[in-house]
Each structure stands twice: as structure tokens, then as C-alpha cells.
N, C-alpha and C positions, 0 to 999 in steps of 0.2 A: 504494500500500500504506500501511496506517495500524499506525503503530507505537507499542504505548502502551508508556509511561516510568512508573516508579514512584521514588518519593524518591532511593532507592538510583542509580539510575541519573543522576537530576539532578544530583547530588554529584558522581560520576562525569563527570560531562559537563563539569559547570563548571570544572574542572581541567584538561581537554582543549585545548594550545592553544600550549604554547611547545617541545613533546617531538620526537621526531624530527630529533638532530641539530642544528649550527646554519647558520648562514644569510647575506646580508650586511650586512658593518657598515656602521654609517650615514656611513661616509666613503667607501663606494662609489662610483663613477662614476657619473652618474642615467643613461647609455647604456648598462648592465647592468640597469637596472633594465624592470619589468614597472607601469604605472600604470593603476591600477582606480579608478573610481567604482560604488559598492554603490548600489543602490535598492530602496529597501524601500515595496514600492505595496500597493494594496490596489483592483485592476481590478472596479468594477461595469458596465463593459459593454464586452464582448468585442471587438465587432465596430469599435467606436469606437477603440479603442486598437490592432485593428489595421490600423487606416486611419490614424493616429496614427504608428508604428513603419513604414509604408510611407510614409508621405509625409515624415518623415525621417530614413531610413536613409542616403541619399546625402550629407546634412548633416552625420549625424553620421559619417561615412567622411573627408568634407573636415576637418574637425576629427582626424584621427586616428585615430577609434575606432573598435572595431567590439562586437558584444555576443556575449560568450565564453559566457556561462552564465547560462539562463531558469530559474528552478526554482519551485515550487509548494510553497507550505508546506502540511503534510499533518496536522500538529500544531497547537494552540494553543501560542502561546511560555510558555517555560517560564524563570525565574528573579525575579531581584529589578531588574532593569534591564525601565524599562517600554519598550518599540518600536511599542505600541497593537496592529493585529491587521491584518498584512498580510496578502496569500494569494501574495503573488510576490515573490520577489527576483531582479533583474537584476543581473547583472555587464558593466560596461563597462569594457573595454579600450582603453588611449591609447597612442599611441608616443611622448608625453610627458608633463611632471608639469602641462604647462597644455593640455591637451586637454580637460579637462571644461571651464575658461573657456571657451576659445573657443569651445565648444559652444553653452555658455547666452551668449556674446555676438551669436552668427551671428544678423542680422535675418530671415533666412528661417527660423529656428527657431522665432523667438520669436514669429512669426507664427500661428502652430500651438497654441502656448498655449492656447488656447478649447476646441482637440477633447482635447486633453489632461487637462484639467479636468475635461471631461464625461464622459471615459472613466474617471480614477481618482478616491478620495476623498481619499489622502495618500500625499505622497512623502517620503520620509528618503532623506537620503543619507549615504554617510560616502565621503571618499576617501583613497587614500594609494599608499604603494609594496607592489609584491610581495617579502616578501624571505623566503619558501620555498616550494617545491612539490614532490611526489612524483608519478609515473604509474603508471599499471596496466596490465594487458591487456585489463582489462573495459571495455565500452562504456558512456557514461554513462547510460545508460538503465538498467542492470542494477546501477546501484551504489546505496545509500542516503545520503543527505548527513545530515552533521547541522551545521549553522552555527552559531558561539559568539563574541557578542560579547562582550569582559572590558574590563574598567577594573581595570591592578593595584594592589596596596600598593607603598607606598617601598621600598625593600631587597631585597636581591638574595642576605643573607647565607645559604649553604648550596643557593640554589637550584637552581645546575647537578648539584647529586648528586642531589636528590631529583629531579632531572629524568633523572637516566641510567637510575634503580629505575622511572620512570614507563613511560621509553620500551621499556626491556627487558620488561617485562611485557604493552605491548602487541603488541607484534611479530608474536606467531604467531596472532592474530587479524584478520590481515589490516588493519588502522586504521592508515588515510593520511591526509596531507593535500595537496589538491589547491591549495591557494593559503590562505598567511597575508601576510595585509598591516597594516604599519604605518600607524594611519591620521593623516592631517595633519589632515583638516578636518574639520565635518559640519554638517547643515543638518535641523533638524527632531529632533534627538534629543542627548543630554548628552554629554561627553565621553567619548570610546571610544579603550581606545589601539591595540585589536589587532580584527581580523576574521578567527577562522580558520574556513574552509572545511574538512569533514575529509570521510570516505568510509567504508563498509565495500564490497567488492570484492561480498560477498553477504549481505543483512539480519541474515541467518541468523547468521553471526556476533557481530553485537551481542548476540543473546540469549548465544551462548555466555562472553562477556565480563561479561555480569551474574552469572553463577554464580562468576567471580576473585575470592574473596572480597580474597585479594593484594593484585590490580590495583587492585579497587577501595579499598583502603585508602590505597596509595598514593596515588593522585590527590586521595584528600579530603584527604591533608595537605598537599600540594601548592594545594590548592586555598585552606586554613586558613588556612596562612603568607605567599599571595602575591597571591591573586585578591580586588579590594575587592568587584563586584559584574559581574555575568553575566546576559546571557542565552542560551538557544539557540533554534532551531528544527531542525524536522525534514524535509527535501525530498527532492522528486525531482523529475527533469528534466520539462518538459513535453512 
């Protein structure tokens, strides 16, 4: 499904992203924690990459990981934060915070490198911790993602309130997030400090969330006072 976004709603979008409660501090346990590597590729031939992804899945399981979420960007991205023009983002899951090392160190990975190449034109990554998630009843196939990378401003002063008016307002519109993570590293793209993943349960929803003239005030001040620069995109599951 192709969902077009007008200004109003990019505003809106780009303040999507620290609401819903909060989450673990950063002196957590990392044995609490969920560790993601994002890729943001751009697949020019199909069959390549998945010959590519079958020959190693087994490697990347020795390594830890396994891949939680394939989604398909449905949109051109939209914001002031450039990520070039992917059409897939992978989420990769580790059981630890060096799992993506050890990935790109495995000699039988990097073997593989050539069909890799031929299959995508660019890869970004960004990795970090997971430190929120919400679930649904919906299948992921029936849900609409929208993903939002931010880089914030310094200061924090007032921002937990304008984040409670944020979150109460979204609420009965069903808008989750299904994984925000803190990110440490990234390869291929500027610094990023957050990656939230969010959802509507039914599309249909987001339109009714563009008529909160409310909601969306809120979020662009939210968005004013805290967000330096943004992107998102728009998916769904493959």
C-alpha cells in the first residue's frame, strides 16, 4: 500500500520518537538488553541476494543473530537527513552488543562479499541497543511502519511534559512502537542518535491522526524544541 504524506504530516512524523513512556537507562545490564544492527540497502537483483541471505544465514546465527524484521520502503524518504534511496531495511538481531563484529569478522562471511555487491548498490548501517518496545495483536503484515531517524538538540529542559501532551494525544489512535534503539555506531550515513520503528495496528488510522489538528501541534513543538534533523520512511513487511 502507498501512503502519501503531505507537509503536515512530515512535521508530525518528525517528532515521533521518544513518547510512549520511558525505557532503560543507560546503566542497565547489557543482559537486559535487545542488540540491533539496521541496514538500509537498496537490492537491484533479487535472486542474487537471495542466494546471498541463504548462503549466510547459518553464519550469521553462529554470530548470534538472526533477522527480526525485512521491510520494503513504499515511500521516497522524506526529511532533511539525506539516507540516499533504499527500497529495504533489514533489522538484525544479536544476543550481544559484539555480534555484528563478529559477523563482518567470520572468514566464511566475508567470502560472500562479491555476490553481495552484485546483489545491492549500498548499504548503511547504524547499530545500537533496544531500549523500548510495545506489541499488538495485529500481524505484521496488517500493520503500517513508519521509521524515523532523528539526531536531537542539546537540552532536555521541559521535554518530559511536552512528551506526556505528545503521548496522550496519540493513544487512541492506535500508534506504537515496535523497537527504538539507541544507536552507538554507523557506517555509511552521519550521526544518528535514535532509530524508532513505530506502527499503526490499521493505515487507516494515520489518516484519522492527520485531521488532530491537537496532536499534531503538539508534536511540531516537540519536534521545534528538540529534534536537530530527521528522516523517515514509510514500510511494510515483505
Amino acid at each position: 500500500m502507498k501512503t502519501k504524506l503531505n507537509k503536515s504530516i512530515l512535521g508530525l512524523l518528525a517528532g515521533l520518537s521518544l513518547f510512549t513512556g520511558l525505557t532503560l537507562t543507560a546503566q542497565e545490564n547489557d543482559s537486559k538488553r535487545e542488540f540491533y544492527s539496521v541496514f538500509f540497502i537498496d537490492v537491484k537483483n533479487q535472486a542474487l541476494y537471495q542466494e546471498y541471505r541463504n548462503k549466510t544465514k547459518d553464519i550469521l546465527s553462529k554470530a548470534g543473530g538472526v533477522i527480526s524484521r525485512e521491510l520494503e520502503v513504499i515511500e521516497k524518504p522524506q526529511g532533511p537527513l539525506k539516507v540516499g534511496m533504499p527500497n529495504r531495511v533489514v533489522f538484525m538481531h544479536f544476543d550481544t552488543k559484539n555480534g555484528i563484529e563478529k559477523l563482518k569478522n567470520d572468514p566464511t562471511y566475508i567470502k560472500y562479499k562479491d555476490i553481495r555487491n552484485k546483489a545491492i548498490n549500498t548499504v548503511q548501517v547504524l547499530s545500537g541497543a533496544n531500549i523500548f518496545s510495545e506489541t499488538s495483536h495485529t500481524t505484521l503484515k496488517e500493520r503500517l511502519y513508519i521509521l524515523k531517524l532523528s539526531r536531537y538538540l542539546d537540552g532536555n529542559v521541559n521535554r518530559l511534559n511536552i512528551l506526556e501532551e505528545v503521548d496522550a494525544s496519540l493513544d487512541k489512535y492506535g500508534f506504537k512502537t515496535d523497537k527504538k534503539i539507541a544507536v552507538k555506531s554507523s557506517v555509511g550515513i552521519e550521526k544518528i542518535d535514535e532509530i524508532a520503528l513505530h506502527f499503526y495496528d490499521d493505515p487507516k488510522q494515520q489518516d484519522m491522526l492527520r485531521k488532530d489538528k491537537k496532536a499534531i501541534s503538539n508534536i511540531m513543538t516537540y519536534n521545534k524544541n528538540f529534534v536537530d534533523t530527521f528522516v523517515y520512511l514509510t514500510l511494510k513487511v515483505i
